[in-house]
N, CA, C and O atoms as a DFTB+ gen file, in Angstrom:
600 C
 N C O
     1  1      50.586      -7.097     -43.829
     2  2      49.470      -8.002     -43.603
     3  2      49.101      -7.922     -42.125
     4  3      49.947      -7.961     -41.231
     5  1      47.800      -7.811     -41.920
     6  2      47.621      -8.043     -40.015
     7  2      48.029      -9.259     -39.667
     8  3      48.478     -10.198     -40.324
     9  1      47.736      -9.056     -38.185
    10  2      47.885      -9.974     -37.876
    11  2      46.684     -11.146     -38.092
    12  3      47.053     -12.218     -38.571
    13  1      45.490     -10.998     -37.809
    14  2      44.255     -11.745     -38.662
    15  2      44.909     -12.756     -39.693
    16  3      45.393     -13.885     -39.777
    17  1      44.579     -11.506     -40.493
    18  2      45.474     -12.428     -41.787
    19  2      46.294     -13.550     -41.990
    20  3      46.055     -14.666     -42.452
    21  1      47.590     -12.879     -41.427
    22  2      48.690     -13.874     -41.012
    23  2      48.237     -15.266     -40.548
    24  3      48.197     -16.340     -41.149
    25  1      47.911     -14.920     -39.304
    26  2      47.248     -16.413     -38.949
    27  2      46.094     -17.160     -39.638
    28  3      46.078     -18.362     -39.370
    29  1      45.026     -16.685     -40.550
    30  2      44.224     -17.429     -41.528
    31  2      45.408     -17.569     -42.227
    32  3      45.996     -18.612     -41.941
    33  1      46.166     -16.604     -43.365
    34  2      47.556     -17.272     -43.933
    35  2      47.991     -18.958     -43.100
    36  3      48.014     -20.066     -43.636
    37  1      48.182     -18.724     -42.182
    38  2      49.713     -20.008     -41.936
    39  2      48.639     -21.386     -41.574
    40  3      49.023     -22.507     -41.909
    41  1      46.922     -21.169     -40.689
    42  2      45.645     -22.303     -40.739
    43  2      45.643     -22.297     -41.553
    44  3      46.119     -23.389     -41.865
    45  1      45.339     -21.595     -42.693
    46  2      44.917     -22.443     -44.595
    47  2      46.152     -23.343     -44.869
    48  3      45.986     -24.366     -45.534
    49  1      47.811     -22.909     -44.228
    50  2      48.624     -23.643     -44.968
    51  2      48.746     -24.976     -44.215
    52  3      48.846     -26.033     -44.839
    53  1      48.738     -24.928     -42.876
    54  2      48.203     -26.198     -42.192
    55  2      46.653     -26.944     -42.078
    56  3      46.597     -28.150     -41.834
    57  1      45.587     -26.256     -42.245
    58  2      44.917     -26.825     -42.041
    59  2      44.296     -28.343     -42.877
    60  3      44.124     -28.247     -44.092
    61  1      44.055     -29.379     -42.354
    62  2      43.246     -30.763     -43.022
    63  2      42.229     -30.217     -44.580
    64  3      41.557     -29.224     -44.302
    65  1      42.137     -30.449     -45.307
    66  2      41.872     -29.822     -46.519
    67  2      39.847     -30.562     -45.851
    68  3      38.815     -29.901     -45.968
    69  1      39.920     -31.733     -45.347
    70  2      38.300     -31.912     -45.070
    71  2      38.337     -30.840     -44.034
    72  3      37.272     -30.350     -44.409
    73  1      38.654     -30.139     -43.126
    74  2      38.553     -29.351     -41.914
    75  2      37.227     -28.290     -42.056
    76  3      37.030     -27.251     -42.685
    77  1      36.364     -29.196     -41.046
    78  2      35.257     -27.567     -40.941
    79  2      35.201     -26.552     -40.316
    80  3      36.144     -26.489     -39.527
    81  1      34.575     -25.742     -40.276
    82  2      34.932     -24.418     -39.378
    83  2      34.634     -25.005     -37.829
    84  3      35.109     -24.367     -36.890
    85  1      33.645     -26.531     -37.492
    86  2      33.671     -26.798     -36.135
    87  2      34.665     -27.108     -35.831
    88  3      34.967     -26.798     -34.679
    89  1      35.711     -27.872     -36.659
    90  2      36.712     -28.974     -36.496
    91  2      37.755     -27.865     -36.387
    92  3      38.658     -28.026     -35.565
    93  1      37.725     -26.696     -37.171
    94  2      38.945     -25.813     -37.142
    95  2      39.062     -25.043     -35.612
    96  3      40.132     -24.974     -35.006
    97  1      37.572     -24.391     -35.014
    98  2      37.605     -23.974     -34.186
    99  2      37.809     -25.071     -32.842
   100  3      38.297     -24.488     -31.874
   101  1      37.617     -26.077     -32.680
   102  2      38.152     -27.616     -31.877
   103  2      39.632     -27.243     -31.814
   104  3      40.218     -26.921     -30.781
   105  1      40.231     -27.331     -33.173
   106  2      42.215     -27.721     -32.715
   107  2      42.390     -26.528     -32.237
   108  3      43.120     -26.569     -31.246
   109  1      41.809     -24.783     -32.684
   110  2      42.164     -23.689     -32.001
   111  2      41.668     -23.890     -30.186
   112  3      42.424     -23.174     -29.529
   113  1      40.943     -24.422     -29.526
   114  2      40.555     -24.105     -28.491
   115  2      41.470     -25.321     -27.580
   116  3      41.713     -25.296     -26.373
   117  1      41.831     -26.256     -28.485
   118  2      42.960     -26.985     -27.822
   119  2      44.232     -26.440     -27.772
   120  3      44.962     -26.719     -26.822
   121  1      44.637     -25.636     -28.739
   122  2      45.533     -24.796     -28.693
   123  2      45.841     -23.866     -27.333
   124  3      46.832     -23.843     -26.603
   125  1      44.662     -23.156     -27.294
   126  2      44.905     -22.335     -26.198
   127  2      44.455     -22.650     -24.866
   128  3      44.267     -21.911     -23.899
   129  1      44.348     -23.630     -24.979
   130  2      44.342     -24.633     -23.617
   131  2      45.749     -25.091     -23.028
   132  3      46.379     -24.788     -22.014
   133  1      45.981     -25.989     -24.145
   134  2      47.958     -26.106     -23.921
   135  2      48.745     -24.814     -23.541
   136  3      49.502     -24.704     -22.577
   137  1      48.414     -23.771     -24.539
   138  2      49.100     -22.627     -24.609
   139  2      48.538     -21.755     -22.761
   140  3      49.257     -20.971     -22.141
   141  1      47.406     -22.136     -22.398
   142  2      46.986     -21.520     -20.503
   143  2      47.585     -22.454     -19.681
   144  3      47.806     -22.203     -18.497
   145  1      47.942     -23.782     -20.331
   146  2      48.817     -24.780     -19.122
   147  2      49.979     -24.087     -19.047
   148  3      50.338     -23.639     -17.958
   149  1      50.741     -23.896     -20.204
   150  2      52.004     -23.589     -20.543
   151  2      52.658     -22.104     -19.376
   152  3      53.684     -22.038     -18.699
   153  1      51.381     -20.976     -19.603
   154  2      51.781     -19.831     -19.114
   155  2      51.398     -20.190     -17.655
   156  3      52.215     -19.886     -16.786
   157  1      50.357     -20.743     -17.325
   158  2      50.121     -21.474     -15.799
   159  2      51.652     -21.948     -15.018
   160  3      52.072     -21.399     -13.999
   161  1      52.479     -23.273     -15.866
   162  2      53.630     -23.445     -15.523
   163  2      54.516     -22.981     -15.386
   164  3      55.371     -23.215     -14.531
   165  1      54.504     -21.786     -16.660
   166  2      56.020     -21.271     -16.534
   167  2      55.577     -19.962     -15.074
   168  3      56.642     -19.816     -14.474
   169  1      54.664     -19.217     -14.501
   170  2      54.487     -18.343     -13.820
   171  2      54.686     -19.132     -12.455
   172  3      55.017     -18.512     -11.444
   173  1      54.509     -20.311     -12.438
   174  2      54.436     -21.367     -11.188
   175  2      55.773     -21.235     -10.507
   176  3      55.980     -20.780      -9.382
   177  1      56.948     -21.873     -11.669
   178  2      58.338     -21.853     -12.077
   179  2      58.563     -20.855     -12.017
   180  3      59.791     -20.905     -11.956
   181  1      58.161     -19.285     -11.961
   182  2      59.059     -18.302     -12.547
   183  2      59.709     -17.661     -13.511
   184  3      60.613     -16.828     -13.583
   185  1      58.989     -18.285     -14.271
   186  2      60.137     -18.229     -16.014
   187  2      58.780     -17.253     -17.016
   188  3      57.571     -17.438     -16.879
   189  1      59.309     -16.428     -17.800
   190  2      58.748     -15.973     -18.522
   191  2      58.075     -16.840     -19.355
   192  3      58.650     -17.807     -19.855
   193  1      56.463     -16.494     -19.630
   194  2      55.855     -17.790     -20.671
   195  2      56.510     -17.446     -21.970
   196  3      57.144     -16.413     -22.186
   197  1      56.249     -18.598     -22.965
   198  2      56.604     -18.897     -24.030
   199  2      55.435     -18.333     -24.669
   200  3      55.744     -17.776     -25.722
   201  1      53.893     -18.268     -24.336
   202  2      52.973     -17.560     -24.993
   203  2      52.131     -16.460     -24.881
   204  3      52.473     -15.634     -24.035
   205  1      51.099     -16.231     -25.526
   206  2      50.520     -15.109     -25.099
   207  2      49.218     -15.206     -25.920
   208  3      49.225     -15.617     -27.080
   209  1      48.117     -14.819     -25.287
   210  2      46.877     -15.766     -25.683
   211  2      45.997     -14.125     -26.076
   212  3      45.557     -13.418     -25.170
   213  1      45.908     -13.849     -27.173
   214  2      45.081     -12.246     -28.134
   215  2      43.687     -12.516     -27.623
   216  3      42.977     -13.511     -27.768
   217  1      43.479     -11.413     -27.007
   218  2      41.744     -10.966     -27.180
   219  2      40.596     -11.578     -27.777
   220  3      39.450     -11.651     -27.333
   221  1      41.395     -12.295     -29.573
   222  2      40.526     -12.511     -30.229
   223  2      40.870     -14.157     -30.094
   224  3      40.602     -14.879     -31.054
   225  1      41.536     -14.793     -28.742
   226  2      41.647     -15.999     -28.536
   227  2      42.927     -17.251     -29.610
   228  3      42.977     -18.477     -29.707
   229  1      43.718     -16.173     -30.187
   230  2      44.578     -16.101     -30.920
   231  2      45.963     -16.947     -29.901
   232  3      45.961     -16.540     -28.739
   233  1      46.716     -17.674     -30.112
   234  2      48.152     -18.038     -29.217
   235  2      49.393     -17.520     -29.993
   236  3      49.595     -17.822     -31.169
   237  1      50.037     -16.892     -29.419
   238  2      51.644     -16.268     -30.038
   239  2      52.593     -16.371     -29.040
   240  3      52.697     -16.080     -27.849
   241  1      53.456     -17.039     -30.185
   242  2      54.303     -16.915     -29.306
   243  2      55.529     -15.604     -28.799
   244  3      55.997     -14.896     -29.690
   245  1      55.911     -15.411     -27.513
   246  2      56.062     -14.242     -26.872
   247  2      57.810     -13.765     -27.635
   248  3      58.353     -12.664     -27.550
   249  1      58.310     -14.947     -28.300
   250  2      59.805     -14.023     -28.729
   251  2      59.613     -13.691     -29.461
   252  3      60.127     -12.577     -29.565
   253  1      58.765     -14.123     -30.740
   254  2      58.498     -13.059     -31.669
   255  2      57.200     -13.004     -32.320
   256  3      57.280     -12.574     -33.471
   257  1      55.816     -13.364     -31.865
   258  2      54.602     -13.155     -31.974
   259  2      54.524     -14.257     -33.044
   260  3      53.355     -14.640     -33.046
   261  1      55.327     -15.024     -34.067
   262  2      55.168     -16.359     -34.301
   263  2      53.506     -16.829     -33.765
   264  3      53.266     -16.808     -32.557
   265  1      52.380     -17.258     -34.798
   266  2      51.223     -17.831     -34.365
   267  2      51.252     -19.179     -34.102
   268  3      52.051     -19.944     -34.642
   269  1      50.302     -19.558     -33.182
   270  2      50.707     -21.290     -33.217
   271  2      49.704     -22.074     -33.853
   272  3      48.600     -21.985     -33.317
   273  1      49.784     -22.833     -34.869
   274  2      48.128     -22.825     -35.465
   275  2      47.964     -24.621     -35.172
   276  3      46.914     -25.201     -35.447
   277  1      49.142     -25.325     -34.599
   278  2      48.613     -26.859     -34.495
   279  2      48.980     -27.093     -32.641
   280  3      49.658     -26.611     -31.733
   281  1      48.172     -27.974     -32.873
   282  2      48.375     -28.399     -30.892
   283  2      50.029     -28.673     -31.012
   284  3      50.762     -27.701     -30.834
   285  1      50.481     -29.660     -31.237
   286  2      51.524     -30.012     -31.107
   287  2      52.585     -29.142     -31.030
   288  3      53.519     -29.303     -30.245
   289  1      52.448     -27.845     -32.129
   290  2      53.393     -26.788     -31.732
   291  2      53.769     -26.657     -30.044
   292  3      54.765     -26.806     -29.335
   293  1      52.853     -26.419     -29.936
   294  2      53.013     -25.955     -28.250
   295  2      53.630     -26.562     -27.339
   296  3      53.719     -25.767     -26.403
   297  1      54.011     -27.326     -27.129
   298  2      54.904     -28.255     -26.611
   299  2      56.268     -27.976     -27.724
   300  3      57.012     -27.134     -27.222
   301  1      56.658     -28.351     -28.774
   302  2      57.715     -27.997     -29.731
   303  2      58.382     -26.457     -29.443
   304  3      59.527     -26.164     -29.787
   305  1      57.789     -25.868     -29.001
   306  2      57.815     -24.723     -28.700
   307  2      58.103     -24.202     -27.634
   308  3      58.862     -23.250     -27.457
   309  1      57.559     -24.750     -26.926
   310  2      58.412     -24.451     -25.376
   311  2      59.782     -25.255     -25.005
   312  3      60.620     -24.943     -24.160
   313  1      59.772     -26.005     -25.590
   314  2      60.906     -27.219     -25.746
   315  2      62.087     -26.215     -26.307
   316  3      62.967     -25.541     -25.772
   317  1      61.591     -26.497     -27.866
   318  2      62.985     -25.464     -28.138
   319  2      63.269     -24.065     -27.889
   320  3      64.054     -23.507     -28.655
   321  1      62.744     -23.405     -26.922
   322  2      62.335     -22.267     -26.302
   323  2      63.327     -22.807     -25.033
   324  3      64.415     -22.274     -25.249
   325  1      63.370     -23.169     -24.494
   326  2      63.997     -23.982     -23.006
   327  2      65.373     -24.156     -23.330
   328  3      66.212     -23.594     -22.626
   329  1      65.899     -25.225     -24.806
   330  2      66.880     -25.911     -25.161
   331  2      67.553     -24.441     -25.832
   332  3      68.779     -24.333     -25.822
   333  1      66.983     -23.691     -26.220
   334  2      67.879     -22.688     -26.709
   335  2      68.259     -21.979     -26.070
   336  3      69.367     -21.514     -26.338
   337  1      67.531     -21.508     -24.862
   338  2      68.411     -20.720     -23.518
   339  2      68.917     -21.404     -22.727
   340  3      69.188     -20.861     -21.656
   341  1      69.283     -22.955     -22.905
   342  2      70.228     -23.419     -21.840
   343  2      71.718     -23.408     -22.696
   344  3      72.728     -23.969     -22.270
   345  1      71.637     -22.595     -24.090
   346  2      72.670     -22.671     -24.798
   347  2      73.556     -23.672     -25.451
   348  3      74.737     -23.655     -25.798
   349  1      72.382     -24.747     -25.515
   350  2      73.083     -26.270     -26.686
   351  2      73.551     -26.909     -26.200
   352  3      74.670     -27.200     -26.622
   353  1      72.955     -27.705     -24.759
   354  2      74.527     -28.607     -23.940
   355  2      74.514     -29.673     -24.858
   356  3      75.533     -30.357     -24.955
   357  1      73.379     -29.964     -25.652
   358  2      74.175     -31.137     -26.323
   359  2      75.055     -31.379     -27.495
   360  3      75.376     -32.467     -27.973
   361  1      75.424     -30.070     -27.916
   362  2      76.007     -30.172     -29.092
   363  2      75.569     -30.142     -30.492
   364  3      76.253     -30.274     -31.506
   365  1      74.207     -29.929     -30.359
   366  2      73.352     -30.346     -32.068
   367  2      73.808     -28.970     -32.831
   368  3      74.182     -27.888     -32.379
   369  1      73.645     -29.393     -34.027
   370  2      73.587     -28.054     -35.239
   371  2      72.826     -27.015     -35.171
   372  3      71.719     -27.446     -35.493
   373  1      72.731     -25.911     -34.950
   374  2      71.456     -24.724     -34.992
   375  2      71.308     -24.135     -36.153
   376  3      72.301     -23.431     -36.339
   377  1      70.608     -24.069     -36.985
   378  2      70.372     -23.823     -38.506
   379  2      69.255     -22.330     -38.025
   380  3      68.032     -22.460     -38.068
   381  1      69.855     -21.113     -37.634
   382  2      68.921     -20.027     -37.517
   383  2      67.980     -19.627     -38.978
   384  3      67.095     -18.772     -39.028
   385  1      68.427     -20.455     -40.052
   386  2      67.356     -20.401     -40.528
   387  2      65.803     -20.488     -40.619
   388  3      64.809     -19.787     -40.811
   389  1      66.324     -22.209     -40.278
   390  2      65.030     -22.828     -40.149
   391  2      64.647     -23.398     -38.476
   392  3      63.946     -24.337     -38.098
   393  1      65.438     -22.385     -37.727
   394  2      64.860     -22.207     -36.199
   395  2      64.921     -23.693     -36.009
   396  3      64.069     -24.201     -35.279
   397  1      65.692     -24.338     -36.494
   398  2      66.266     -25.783     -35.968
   399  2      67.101     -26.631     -35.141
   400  3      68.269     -26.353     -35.414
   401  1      67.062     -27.299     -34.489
   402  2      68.337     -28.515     -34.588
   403  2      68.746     -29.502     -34.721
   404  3      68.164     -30.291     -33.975
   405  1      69.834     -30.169     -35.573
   406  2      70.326     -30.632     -36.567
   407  2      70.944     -31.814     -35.820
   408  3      71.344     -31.417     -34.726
   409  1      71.212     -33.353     -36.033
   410  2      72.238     -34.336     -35.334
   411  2      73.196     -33.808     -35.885
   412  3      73.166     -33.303     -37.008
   413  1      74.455     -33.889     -34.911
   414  2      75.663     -33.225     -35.646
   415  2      76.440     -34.964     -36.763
   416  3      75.889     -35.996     -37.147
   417  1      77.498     -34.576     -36.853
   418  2      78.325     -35.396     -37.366
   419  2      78.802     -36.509     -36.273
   420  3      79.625     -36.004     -35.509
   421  1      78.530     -37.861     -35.976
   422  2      78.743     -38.601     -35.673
   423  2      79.281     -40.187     -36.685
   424  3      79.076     -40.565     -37.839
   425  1      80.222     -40.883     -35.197
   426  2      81.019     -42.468     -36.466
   427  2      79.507     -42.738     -37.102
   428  3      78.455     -42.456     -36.530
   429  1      79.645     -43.392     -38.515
   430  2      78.650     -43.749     -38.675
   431  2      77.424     -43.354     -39.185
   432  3      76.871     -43.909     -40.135
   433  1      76.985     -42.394     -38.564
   434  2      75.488     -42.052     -38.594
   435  2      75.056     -40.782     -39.641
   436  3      75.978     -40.160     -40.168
   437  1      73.796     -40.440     -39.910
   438  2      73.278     -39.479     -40.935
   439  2      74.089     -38.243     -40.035
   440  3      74.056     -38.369     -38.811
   441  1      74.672     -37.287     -40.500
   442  2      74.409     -36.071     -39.906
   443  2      73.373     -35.410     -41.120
   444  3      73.198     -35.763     -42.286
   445  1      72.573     -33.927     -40.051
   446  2      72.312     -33.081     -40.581
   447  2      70.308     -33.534     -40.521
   448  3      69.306     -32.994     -40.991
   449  1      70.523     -34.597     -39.801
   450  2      68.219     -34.937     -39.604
   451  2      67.967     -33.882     -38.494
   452  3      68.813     -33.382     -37.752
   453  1      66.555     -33.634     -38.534
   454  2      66.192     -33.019     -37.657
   455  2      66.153     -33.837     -36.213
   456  3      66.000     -35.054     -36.104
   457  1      66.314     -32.958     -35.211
   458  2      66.361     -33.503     -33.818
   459  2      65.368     -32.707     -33.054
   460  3      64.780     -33.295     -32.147
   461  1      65.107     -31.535     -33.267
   462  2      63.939     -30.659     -32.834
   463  2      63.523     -29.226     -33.345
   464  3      64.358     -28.386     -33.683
   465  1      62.232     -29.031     -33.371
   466  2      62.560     -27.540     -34.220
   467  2      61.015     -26.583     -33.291
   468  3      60.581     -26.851     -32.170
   469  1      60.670     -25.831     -33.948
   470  2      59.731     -24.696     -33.097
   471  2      58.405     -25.270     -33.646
   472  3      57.324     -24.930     -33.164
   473  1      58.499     -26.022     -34.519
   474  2      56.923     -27.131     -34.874
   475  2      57.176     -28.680     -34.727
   476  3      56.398     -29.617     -34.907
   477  1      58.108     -28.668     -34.458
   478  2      58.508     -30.872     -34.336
   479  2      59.390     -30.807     -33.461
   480  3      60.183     -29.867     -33.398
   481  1      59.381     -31.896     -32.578
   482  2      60.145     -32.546     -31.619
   483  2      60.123     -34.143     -31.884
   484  3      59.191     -34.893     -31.595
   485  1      61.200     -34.462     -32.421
   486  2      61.790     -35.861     -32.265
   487  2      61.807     -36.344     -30.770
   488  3      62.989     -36.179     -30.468
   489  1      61.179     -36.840     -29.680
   490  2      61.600     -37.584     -28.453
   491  2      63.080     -37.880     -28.028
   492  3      63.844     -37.048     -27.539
   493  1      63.378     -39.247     -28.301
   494  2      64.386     -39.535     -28.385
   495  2      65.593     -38.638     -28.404
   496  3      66.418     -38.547     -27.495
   497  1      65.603     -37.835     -29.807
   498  2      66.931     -36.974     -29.502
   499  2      66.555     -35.184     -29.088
   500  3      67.459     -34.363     -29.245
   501  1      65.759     -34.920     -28.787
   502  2      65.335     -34.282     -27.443
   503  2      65.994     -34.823     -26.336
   504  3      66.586     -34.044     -25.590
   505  1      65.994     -36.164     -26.071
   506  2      66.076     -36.639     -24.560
   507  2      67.290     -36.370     -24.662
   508  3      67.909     -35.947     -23.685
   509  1      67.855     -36.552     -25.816
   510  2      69.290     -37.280     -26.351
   511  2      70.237     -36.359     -25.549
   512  3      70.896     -36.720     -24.574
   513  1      70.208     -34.652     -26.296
   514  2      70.263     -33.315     -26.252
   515  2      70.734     -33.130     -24.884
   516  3      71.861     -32.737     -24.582
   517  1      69.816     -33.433     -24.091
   518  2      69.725     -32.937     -22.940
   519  2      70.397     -34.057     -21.683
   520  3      70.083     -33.952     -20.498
   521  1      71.172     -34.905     -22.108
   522  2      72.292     -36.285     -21.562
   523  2      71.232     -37.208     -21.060
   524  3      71.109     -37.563     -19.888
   525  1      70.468     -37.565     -22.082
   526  2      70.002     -38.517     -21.435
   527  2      70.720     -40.075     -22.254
   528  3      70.173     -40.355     -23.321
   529  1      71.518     -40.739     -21.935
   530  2      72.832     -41.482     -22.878
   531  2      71.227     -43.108     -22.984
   532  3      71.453     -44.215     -23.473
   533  1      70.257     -42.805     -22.563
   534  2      69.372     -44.276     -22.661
   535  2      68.831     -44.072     -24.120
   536  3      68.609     -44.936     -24.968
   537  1      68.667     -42.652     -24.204
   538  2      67.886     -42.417     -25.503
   539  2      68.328     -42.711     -26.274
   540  3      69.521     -42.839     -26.001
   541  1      68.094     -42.999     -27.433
   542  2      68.438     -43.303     -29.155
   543  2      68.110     -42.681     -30.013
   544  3      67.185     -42.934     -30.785
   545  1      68.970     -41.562     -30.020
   546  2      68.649     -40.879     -31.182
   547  2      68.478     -40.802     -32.321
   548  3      68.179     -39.848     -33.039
   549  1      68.807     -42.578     -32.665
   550  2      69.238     -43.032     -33.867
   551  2      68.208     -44.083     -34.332
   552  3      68.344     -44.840     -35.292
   553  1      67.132     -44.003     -33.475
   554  2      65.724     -45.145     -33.483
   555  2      64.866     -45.140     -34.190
   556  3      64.106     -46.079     -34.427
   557  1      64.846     -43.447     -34.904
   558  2      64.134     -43.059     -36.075
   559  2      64.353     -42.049     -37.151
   560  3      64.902     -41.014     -36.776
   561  1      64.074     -42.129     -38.256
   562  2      64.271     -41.383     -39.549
   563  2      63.943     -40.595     -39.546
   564  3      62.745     -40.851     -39.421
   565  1      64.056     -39.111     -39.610
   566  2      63.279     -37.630     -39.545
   567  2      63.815     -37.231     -41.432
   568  3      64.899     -37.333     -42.008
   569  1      62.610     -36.823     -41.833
   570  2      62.669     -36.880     -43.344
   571  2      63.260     -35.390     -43.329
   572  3      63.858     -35.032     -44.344
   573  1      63.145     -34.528     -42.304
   574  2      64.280     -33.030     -42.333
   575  2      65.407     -33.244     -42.133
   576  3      65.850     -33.814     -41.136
   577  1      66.171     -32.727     -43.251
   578  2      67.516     -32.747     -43.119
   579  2      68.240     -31.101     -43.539
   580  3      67.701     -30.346     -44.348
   581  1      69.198     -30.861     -42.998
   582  2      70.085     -30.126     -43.987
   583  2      71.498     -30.718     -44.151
   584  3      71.788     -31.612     -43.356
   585  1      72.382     -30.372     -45.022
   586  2      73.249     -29.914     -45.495
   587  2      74.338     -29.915     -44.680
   588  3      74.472     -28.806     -44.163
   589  1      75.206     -30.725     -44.337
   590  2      76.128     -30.297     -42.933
   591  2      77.394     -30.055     -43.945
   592  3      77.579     -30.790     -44.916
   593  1      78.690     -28.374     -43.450
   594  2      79.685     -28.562     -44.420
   595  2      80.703     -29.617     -43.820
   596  3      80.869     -29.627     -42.600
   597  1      81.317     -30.409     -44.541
   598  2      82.402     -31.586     -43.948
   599  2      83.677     -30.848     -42.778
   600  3      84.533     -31.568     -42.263
């Protein structure tokens, strides 16, 4: 499949079912707005960007050409792009499946909700992740879960 394709593929599977082609081309141009802050910052910093913005005004991301088709990705994305090369200081589950991470097993609590992934970022246990001990990772319900073995 091209790449074209691909990305109409993964907008039809996200896109708002009312969405017009003005409204579709709107969230794409916010897209690659976030996605020119993003490479703006990381070149500022020094750090290789997380994206890469196609000819045909397209955003991919740079580890593995992954398209980004909602604003919010983009931020989710550089996030767990960041948290995965500082190599897990906080301890969460990494499910290379689903390019995730997982609350581990704690007294008490759900294991196995989502805490951040390459399209969602939970706040809180983002902050959590990364020692921030104010956060509460436990403040809200994330309807992703997997499977943790005992």
């Amino acid at each position: 499949m091209s790449m074209e394709g691909r990305i109409r593929r993964l907008e039809g599977e996200h896109a708002e079912p009312e969405e017009t082609p003005g409204e579709a081309q709107e969230r794409r141009r916010r897209i690659r707005e976030d996605a020119e802050r993003s490479i703006e910052r990381s070149r500022l910093e020094g750090k290789e960007p997380v994206f890469e913005i196609t000819d045909a005004g397209d955003v991919l991301c740079t580890h593995d050409g992954k398209p980004v088709t909602q604003s919010h990705e983009t931020l989710a994305e550089e996030w767990f792009w960041d948290y995965y090369e500082m190599g897990n200081p906080g301890g969460l589950v990494y499910d290379p499946e689903t390019e995730a991470f997982y609350m581990p097993r704690s007294a008490g609590r759900i294991a196995g909700e989502l805490a951040f992934s390459r399209t969602r970022c939970y706040l809180p246990r983002f902050f959590h992740a990364l020692g921030d001990r104010g956060a509460d990772p436990y403040c809200i319900s994330a309807p992703e879960r997997i499977e943790l073995a005992p």
